[in-house]
C-alpha positions as CSV (number, residue, x, y, z in Angstrom):
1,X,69.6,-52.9,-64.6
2,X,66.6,-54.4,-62.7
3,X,64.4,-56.8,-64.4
4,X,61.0,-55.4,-63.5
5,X,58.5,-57.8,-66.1
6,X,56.9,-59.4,-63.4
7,X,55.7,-56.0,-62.0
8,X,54.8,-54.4,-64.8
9,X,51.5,-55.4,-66.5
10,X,49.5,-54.5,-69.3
11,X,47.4,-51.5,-67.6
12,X,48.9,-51.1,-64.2
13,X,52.0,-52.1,-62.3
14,X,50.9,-55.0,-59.2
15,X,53.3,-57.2,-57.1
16,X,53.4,-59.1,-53.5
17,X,54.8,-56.8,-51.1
18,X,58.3,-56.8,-49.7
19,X,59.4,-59.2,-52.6
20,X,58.4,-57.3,-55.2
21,X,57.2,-54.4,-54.4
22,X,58.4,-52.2,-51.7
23,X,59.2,-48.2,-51.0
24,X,62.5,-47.9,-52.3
25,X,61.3,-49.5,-56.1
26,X,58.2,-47.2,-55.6
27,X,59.6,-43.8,-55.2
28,X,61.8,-44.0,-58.0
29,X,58.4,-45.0,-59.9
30,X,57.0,-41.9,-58.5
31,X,59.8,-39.8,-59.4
32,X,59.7,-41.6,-63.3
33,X,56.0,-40.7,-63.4
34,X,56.5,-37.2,-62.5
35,X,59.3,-36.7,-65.3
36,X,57.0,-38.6,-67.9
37,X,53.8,-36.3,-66.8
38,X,55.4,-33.3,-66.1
39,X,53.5,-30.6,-65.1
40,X,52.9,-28.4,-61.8
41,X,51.0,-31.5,-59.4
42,X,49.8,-34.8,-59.1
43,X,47.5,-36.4,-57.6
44,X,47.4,-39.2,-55.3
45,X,45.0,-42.1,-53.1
46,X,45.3,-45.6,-52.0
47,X,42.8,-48.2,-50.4
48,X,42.5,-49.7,-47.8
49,X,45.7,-52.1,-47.8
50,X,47.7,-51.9,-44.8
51,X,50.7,-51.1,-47.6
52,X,49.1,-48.5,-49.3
53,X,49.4,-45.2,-47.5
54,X,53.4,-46.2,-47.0
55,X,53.7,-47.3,-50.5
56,X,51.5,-44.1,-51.4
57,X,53.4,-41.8,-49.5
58,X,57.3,-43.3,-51.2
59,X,55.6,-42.3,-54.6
60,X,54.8,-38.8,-53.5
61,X,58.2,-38.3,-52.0
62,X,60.1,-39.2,-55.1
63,X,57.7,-37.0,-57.2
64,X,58.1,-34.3,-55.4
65,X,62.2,-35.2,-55.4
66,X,61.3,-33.5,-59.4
67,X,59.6,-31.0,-58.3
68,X,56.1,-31.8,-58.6
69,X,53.7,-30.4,-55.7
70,X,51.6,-33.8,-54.8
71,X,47.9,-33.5,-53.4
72,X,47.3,-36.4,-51.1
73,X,43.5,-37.4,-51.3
74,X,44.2,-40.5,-48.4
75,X,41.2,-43.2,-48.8
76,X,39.6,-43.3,-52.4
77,X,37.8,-46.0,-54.2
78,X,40.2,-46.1,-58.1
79,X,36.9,-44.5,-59.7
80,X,37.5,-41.8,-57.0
81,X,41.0,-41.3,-57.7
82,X,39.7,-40.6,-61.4
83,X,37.2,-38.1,-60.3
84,X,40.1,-36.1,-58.8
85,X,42.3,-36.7,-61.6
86,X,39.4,-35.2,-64.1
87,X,37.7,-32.4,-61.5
88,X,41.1,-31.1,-60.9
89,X,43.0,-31.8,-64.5
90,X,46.3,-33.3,-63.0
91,X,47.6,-36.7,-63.5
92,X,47.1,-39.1,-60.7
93,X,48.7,-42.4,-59.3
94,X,45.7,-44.8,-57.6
95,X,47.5,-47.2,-54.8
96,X,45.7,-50.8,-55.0
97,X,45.7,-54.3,-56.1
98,X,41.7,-54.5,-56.6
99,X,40.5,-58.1,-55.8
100,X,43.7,-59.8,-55.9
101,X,45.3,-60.8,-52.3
102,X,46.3,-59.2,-49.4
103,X,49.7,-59.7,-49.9
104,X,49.6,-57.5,-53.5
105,X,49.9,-54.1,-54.0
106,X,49.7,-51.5,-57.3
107,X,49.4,-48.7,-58.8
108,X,46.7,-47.7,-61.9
109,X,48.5,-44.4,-63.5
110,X,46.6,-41.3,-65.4
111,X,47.3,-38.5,-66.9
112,X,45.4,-35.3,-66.4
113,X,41.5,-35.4,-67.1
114,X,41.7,-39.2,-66.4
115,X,43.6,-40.4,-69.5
116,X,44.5,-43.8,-69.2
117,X,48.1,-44.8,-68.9
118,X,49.3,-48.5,-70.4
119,X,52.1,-49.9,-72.4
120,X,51.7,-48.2,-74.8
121,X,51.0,-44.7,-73.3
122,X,53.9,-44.1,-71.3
123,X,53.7,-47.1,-69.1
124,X,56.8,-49.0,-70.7
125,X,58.9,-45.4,-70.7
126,X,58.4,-45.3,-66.6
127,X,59.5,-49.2,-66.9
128,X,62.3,-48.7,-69.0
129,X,63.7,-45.5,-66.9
130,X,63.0,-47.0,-63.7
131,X,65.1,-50.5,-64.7
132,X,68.3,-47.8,-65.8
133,X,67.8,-46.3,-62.2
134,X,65.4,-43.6,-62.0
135,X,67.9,-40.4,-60.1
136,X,66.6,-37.2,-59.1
137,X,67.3,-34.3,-61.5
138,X,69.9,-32.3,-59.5
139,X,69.4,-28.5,-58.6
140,X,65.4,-28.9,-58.2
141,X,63.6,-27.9,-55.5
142,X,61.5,-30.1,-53.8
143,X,57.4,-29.9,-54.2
144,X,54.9,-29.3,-52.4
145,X,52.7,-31.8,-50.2
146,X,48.8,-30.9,-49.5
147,X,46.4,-33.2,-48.3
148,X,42.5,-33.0,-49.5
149,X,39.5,-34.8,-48.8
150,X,37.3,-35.1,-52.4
151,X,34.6,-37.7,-50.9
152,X,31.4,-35.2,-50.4
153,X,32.6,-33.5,-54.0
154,X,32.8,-37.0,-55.4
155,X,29.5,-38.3,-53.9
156,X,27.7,-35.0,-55.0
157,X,29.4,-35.0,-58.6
158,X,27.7,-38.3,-59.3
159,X,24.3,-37.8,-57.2
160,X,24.3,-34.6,-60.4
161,X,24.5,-36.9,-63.1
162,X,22.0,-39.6,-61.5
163,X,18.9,-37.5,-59.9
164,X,17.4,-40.0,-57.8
165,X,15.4,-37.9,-55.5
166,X,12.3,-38.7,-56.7
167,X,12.7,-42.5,-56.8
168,X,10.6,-45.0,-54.5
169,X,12.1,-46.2,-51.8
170,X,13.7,-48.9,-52.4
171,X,15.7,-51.2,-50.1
172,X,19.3,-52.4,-51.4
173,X,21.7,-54.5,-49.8
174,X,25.7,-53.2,-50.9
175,X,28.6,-56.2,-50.2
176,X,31.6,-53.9,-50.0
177,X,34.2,-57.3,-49.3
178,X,35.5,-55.0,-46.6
179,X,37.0,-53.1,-49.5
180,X,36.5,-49.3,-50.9
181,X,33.0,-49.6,-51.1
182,X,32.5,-49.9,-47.4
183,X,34.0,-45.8,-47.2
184,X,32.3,-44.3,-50.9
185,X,28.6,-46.1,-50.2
186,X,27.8,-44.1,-47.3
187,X,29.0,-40.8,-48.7
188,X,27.0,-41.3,-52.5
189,X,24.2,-42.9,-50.9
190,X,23.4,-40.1,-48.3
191,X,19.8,-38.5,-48.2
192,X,18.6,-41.0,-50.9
193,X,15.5,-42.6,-50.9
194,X,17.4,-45.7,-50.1
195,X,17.8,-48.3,-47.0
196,X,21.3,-49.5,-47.5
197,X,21.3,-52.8,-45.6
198,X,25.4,-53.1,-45.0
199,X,27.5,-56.3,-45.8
200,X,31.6,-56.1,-44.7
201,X,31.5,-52.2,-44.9
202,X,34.8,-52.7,-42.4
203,X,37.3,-51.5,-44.3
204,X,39.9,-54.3,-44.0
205,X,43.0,-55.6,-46.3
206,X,43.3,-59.4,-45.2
207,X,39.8,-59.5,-46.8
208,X,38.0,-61.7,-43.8
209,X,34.7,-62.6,-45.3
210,X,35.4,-63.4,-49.0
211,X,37.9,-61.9,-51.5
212,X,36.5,-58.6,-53.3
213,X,36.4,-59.8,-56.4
214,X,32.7,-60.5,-57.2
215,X,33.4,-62.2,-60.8
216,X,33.6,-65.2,-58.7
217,X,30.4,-66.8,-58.1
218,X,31.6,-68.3,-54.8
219,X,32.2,-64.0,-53.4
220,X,28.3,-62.9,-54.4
221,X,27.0,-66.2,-51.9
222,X,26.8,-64.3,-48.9
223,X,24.9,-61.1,-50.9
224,X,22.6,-63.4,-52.7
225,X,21.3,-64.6,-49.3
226,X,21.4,-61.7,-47.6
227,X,19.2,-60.0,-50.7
228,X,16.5,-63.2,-50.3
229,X,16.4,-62.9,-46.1
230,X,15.8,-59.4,-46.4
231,X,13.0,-59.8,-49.3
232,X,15.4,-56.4,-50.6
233,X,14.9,-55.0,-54.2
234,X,18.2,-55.2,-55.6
235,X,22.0,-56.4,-54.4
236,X,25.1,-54.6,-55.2
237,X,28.7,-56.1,-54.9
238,X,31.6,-54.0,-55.1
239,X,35.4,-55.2,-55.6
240,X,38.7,-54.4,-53.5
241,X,39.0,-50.5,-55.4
242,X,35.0,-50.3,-55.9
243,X,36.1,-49.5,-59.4
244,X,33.2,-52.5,-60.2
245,X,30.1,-53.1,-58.8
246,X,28.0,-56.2,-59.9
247,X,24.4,-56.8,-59.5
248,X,21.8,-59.4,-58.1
249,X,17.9,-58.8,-58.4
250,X,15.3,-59.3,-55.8
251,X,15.2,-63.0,-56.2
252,X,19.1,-63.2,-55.4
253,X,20.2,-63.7,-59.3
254,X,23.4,-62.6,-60.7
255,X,22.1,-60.0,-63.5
256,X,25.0,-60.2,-66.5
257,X,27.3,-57.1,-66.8
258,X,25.8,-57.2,-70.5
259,X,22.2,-56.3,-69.5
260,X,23.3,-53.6,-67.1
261,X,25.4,-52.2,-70.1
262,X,22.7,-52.1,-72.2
263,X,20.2,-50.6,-69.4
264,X,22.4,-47.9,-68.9
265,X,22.9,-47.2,-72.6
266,X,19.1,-46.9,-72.9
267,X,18.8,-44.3,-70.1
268,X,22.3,-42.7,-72.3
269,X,20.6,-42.7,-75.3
270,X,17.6,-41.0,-74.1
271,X,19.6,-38.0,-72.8
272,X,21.4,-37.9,-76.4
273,X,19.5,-39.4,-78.8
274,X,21.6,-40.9,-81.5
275,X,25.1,-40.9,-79.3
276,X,27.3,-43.5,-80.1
277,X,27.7,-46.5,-77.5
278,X,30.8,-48.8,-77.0
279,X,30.6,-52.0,-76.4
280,X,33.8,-54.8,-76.3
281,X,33.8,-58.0,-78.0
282,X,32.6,-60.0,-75.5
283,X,29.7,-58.7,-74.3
284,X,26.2,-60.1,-75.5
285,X,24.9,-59.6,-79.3
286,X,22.0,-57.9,-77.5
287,X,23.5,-55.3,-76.5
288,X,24.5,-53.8,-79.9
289,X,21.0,-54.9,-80.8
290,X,19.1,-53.0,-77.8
291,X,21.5,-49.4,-78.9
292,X,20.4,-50.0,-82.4
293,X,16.8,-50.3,-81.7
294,X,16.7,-47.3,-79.5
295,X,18.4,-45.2,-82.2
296,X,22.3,-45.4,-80.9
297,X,25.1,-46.4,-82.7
298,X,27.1,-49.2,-81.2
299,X,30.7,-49.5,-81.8
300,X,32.8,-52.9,-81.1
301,X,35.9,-52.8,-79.7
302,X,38.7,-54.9,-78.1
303,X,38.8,-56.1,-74.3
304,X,40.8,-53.6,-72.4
305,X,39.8,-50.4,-70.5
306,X,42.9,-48.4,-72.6
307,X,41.0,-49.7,-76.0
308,X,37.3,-48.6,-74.7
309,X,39.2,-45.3,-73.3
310,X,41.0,-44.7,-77.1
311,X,38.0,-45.3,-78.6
312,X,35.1,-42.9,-77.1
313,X,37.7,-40.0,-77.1
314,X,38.0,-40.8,-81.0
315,X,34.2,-41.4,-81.3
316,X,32.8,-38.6,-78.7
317,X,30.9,-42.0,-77.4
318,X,28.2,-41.4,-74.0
319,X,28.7,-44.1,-72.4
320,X,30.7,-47.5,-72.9
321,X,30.2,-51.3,-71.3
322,X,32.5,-54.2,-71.2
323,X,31.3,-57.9,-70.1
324,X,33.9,-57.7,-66.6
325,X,31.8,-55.2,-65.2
326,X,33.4,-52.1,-66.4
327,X,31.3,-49.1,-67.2
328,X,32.4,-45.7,-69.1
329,X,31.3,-42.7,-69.1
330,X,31.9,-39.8,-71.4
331,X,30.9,-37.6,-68.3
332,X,33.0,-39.3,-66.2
333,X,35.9,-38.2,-68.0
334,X,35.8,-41.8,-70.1
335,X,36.4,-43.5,-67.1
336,X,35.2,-46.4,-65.4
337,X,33.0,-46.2,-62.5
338,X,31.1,-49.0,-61.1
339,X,29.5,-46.7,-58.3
340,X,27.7,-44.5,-61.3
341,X,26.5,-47.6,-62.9
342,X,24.8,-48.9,-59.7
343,X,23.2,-45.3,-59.8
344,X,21.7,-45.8,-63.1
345,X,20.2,-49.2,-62.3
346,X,18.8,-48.1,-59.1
347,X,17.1,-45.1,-60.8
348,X,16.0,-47.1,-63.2
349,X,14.1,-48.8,-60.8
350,X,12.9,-46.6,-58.7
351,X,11.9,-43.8,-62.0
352,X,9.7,-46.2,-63.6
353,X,6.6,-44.8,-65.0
354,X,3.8,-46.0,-62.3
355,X,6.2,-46.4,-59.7
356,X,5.4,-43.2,-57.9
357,X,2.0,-42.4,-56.4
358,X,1.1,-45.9,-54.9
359,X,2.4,-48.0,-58.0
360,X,5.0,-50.8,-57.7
361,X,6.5,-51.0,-60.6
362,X,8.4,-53.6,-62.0
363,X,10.8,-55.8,-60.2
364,X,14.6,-55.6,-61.1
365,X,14.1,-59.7,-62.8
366,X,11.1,-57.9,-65.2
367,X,13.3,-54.8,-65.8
368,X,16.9,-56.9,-67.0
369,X,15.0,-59.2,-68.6
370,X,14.2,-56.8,-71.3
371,X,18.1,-56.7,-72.0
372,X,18.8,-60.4,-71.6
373,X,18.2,-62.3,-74.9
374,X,20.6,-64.7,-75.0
375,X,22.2,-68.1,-73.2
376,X,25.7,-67.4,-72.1
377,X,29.1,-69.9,-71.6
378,X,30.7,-67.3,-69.5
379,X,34.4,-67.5,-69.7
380,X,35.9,-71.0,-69.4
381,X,39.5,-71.4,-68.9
382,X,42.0,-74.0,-70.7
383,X,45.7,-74.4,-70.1
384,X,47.7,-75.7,-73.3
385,X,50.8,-75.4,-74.0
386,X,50.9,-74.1,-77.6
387,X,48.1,-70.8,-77.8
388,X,48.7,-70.5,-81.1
389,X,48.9,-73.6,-82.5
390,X,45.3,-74.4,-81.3
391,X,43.8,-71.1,-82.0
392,X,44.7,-71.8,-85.8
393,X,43.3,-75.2,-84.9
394,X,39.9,-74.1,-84.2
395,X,39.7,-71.2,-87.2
396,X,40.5,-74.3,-89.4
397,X,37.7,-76.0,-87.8
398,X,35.5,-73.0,-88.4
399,X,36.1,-71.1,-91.0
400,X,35.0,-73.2,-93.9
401,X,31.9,-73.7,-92.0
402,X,28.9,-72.4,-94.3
403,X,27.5,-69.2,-93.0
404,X,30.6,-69.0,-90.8
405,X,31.9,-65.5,-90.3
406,X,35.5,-65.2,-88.9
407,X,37.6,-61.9,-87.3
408,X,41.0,-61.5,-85.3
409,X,40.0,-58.0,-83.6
410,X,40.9,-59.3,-80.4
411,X,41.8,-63.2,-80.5
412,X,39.1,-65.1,-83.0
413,X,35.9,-64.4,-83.1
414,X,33.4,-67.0,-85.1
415,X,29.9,-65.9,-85.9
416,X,27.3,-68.9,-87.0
417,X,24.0,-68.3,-88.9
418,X,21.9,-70.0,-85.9
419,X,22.6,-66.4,-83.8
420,X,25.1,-68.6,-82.2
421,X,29.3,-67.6,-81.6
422,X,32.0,-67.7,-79.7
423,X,35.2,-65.8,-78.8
424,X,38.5,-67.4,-78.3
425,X,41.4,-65.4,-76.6
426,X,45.0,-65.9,-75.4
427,X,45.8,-64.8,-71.9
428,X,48.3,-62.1,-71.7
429,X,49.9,-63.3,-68.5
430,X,49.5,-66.9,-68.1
431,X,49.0,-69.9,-70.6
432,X,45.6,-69.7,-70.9
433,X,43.1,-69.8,-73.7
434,X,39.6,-68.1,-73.0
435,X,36.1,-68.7,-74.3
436,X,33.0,-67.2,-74.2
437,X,30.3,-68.5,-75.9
438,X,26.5,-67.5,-76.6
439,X,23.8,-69.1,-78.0
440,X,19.9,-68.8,-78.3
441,X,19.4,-71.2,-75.5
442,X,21.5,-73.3,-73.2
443,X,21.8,-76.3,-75.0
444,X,23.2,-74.7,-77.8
445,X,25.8,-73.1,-76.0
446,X,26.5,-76.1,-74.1
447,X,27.3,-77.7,-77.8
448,X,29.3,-75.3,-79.1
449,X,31.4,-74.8,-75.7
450,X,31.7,-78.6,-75.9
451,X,32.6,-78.8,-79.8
452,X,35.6,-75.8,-79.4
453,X,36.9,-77.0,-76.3
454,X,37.7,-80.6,-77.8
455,X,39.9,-78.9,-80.2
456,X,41.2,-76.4,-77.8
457,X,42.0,-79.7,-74.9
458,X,42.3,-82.3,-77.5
């Protein structure tokens, strides 16, 4: 039996190439997934990796060793891989590694209409199969392969759900990292009333400019300037899969993930009145705030696209928001797409009321500042040696704190009466405990960030 743990992750499967991951381990993943899924097709894309279509094309072969016809879609962002998944109703295999290096690979897994696929959804059962030896059934003849090009559906499916036609221009630089974005901006953006001012559209797998991942301050440098020089209204940064998209306003500031969530569950709400709104643990107090006082219902979750996923298909939720940048949509299939979110915020821009005939509206600063309330730690890293031993450190420290309210829905959780709190989580993968704090104001995160991580480094 192989020993595949290091491949297999929470949400996805992801390894360096040609040590870890190569064709021979990858079609007998295909041909697992295709027994798990069953069904007539599946559905299939990859990035821009110089691995991918290869890797993509051993997965196809060993599904179609069951069977299974196998619809090759080439190119696609992961949120495009999902729109296939949902517009045609088959399961689908996405061929990536997002923002990590070049020298990863992996594959995000669905079932039909989208449906996420983790540990605990069928995830472990292709791990487990493929460890025995994943063989061909015998006697079955081979599937089908088809090749499709969904990008002008895909562009058009979300230019439906976000009208922007009769916005002001507007002038928007887009930092693809020479990743997915760089091949889905062109398509969504076409015949709006936006100048796209291009950063690293070159689709490219070595990454030459910056790695795609845009949580990192240091990758959103060369957007923030560009966004100043150009005196443009807004900035968009996409990651390796365009799966995320993070914002910067006209002045060249990062805008929180939180604030966009609770934009977009404004505009949400005023399409369904009353719709429930899903929000994870760590995003800012305002957001469930901002759904409440616009007549929503917000629901707390854990951190994890399969628990936001779980939870709007049990709740019927519109639209859902986590602090990473990830952004659901009920008509999205649940799924997360960082390409409709940008949509939203751009409309929301341009729509305002004023901003046509001759007025200018507000600026994207005075619009997100109506959704920022609050002083944030963002997440701050610690490596110890015993997890648990100092998470029960710090709810000793806490909990008989008056005022103090304590959870464990996802790692601990510590309201305090001055609108202050703090989140403290193990690391799945590595030993790490994470914090997020937020405060009123900045010195009073800066205290209580300073007052846990004593006991968490002490």
């Amino acid at each position: 039996m192989r020993d595949l743990s290091a491949v297999f992750k929470a949400y996805d499967i992801r390894g360096v190439v040609g040590e870890q991951l190569d064709t021979d381990l990858v079609r007998d993943i295909g041909t697992a997934f295709a027994r798990l899924v069953g069904g007539p097709a599946i559905v299939i894309g990859h990035d821009m990796r110089a691995s991918s279509p290869g890797l993509a094309g051993a997965f196809a072969d060993g599904a179609r060793q069951e069977g299974v016809d196998v619809i090759m879609i080439g190119l696609a962002s992961t949120d495009m891989l999902y729109f296939a998944s949902g517009q045609l109703n088959l399961p689908g295999a996405m061929f990536t590694a997002s923002h990590n290096p070049a020298k990863y690979n992996g594959i995000k897994l669905c079932r039909a209409g989208a449906a996420p696929i983790g540990q605990d959804t069928g995830l472990a059962d292709i791990r487990r199969e493929v460890e025995r030896g994943a063989q061909p059934s015998p006697g079955v003849a081979p599937g089908r392969l088809e090749t499709r090009d969904l990008l002008a559906d895909y562009a058009a499916y979300l230019r439906r759900l976000v009208d922007l036609s009769g916005s002001r221009p507007l002038k928007v630089v887009v930092d693809a990292g020479n990743g997915m974005g760089g091949y889905t901006v062109p398509s969504v953006f076409e015949g709006l009333p936006i100048e796209v001012v291009p950063m690293y559209f070159e689709l490219d797998g070595t990454f030459p400019n910056h790695e795609a991942n845009p949580l990192d301050p240091k990758n959103i440098v060369d957007l923030q300037a560009r966004v100043r020089a150009e005196h443009a209204d807004a900035g968009l940064a996409f990651d390796g899969d365009a799966d995320r998209c993070f914002v910067v306003d006209e002045r060249g500031e990062p805008v929180s993930p939180s604030a966009i969530t609770a934009l977009v569950a404004v505009r949400e709400l005023a399409k369904e009145p009353g719709a429930i709104v899903i929000h994870n643990l760590i995003t800012s107090h305002a957001v469930p705030e901002i759904v409440a006082e616009h007549g929503g219902q917000p629901v707390r979750t854990r951190v994890g696209h399969s628990f936001i996923k779980e939870e709007m298909a049990k709740t019927g939720a519109i639209f859902g928001g986590e602090h990473s940048a990830h952004y659901y949509f009920r008509d999205f299939w649940r799924a997360d797409t960082g390409m409709l979110a940008a949509l939203h915020v751009l409309a929301a821009l341009g729509l305002q009321d004023g901003a046509g005939g001759g007025g200018a509206g507000k600026t994207l600063s005075e619009l997100t500042a109506e959704y920022s309330r609050y002083a944030a730690s963002g997440e701050v890293n610690s490596t110890v040696d015993d997890q648990a031993g100092r998470m029960a450190a710090v709810r000793e420290a806490f909990a008989a704190r008056p005022g103090a309210e304590v959870d464990e829905l996802d790692g601990l959780t510590v309201q305090l009466p001055n609108r202050s709190w703090f989140n403290l989580r193990p690391s799945n993968t590595e030993p790490l405990l994470r914090l997020n704090v937020e405060a009123p104001d900045e010195a009073a995160v800066a205290a209580l960030r300073d007052e846990v991580l004593a006991i968490v480094r002490g």
